[in-house]
N, C-alpha and C positions, 0 to 999 in steps of 0.2 A: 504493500500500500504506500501510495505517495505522499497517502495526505489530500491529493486533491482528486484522484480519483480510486478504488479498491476493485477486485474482481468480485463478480456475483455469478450465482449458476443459475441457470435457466431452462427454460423446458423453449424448444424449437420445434412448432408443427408448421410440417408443410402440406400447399394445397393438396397434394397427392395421396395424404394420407402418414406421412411419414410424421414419427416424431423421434426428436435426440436429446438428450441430455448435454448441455455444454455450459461456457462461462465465456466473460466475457468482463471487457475496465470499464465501468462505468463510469461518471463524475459523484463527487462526493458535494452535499452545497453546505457552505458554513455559514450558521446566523449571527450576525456581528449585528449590536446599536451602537449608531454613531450617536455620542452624549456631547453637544454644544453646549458650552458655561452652564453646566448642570440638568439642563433639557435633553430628553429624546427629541432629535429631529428627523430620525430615521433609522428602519429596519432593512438591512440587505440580507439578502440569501447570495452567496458568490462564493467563490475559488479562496483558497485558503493560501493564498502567496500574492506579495505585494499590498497589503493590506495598509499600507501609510500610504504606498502612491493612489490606493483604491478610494481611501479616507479625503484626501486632497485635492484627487480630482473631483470626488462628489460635492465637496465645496465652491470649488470654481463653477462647474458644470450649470451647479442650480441655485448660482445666486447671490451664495451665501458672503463670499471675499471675491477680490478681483487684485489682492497681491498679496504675496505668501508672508510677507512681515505683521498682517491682520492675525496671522497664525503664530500663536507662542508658544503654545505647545500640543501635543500627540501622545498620548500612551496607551497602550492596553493592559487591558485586565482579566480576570475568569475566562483563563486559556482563549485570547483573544477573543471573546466574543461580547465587549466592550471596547467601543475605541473614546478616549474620555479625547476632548477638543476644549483647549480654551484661545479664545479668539479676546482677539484686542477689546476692552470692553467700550471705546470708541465704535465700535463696530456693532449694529443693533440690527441684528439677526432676525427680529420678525418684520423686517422691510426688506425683499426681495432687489436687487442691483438691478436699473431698466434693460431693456437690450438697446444693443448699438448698434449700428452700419458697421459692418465690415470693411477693410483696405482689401482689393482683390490683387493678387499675385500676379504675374504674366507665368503662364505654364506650359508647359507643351505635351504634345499626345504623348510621347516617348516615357515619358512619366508613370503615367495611369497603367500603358503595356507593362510597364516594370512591376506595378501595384500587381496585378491581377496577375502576373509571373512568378514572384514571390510568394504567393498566399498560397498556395499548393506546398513550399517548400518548406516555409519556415512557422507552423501549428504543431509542434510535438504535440501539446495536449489533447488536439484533435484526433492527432492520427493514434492515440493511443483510444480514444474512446466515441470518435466520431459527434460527439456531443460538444463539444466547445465553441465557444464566438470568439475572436480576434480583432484586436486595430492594431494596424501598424502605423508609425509618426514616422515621417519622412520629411526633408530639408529639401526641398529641390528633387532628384532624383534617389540623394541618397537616405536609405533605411537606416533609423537611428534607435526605434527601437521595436519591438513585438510584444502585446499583451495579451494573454489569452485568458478568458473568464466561460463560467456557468452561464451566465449572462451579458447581450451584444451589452448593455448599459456599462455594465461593471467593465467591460473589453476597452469604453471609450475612459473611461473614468481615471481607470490605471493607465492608458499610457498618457492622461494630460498629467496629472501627478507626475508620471517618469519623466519627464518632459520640463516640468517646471520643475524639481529638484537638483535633474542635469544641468540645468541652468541655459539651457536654449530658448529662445522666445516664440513663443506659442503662434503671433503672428506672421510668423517666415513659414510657417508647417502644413503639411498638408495631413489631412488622415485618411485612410481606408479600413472600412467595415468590412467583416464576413456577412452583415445582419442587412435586414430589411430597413428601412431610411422612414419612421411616421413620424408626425411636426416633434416630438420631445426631444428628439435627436438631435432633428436640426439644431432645434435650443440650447441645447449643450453644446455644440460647433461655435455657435454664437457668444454664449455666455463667458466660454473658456478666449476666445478671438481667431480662433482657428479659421483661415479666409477660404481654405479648398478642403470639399468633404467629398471623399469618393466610396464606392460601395459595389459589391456584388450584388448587394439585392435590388428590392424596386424603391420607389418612393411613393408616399401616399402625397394626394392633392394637396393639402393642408400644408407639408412639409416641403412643398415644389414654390406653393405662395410665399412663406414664412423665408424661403432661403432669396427671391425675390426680393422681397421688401428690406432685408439686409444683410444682400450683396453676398450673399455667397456661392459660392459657385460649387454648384452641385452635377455629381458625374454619377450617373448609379447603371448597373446592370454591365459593371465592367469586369470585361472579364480576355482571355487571349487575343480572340479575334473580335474585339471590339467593343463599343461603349456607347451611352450614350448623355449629352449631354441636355441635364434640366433646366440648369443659369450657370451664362457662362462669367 
């Protein structure tokens, strides 16, 4: 066992009539509350690694800080499944950050083939249990870093965390999802300042408007031989 995911046994019937006894890696989900200046503000179910960069991006993502000095400190507790958060008390947590316009990047196709090239290549967790979601943070062409979660959310979450503790800045970056693209997503692309959001899956209408209205430039259904673009 990894930790993030364990083997289970299973009973396999096939249409024909057949059946086997086998096993197989599942994902494991771990319940952690993120506790802001003594409040719950949230319950995650996610992957049991990276769990500060997971804590930190959930805060940028949805609202909460918009620079990591609002953050004093991070700890866990009861075998991580407390992440305790104390944020600048300048800082008044039950008032959401507005969203902004975006600065859009110049990009080119060369890019996105790379995106949708990589993502077969670099998901161990995947290929260990076919159940995981992924984002990768990229600088231009180049991969900087790979997060893989139980959840496409927690996949974005961890690598804006990785990303802003690396100390690279958020608005040079591009991302790509394994996951489906609906408006909360995009929010989080937003919120964190991330200007180019790419994806294997679709986008819903809601999240095609919302990426519209500020400025980002959304690319979904990308994948080897091709892409397509929602706003460029």
């Amino acid at each position: 066992m990894s930790g993030r995911y364990e083997k289970v046994e299973y009973i396999n019937v096939r249409r024909e009539g057949e059946t086997s006894s086998e096993s197989g890696n599942f994902l494991v989900e771990h319940e952690m509350d993120i506790i802001i200046n003594d409040k719950v503000t949230k319950h995650v179910y996610c992957s049991k690694k990276e769990l500060k960069e997971l804590v930190i991006g959930n805060l940028y993502t949805n609202g909460y800080v918009y620079n990591l000095k609002q953050i004093k400190n991070i700890s866990f507790s009861d075998k991580d499944t407390k992440a305790i958060v104390t944020i600048d008390e300048k800082t008044d947590i039950t008032k959401e950050i507005p969203l902004r316009k975006l600065f859009p990047i110049d990009w080119k196709k060369e890019w996105v083939f790379k995106m949708a090239d990589l993502l077969d290549a670099e998901q161990p967790l995947y290929k260990k249990t076919k159940g995981a979601h992924s984002c990768f943070a990229f600088k231009g062409e180049r991969l900087l870093f790979v997060c893989e979660d139980v959840g496409r959310h927690n996949a974005i979450d961890k690598a804006v965390g990785k990303v802003l503790l690396e100390g690279y800045n958020l608005r040079l970056c591009s991302f790509y999802t394994s996951g489906r693209v609906p408006h909360d997503m995009v929010t989080k692309m937003i919120y964190a300042g991330v200007p180019m959001f790419v994806s294997k899956g679709v986008p819903t209408t809601k999240a095609i408007e919302l990426a519209k209205e500020y400025n980002l430039t959304l690319i979904c259904q990308a994948r080897r031989d091709g892409f397509k673009i929602f706003n460029i």
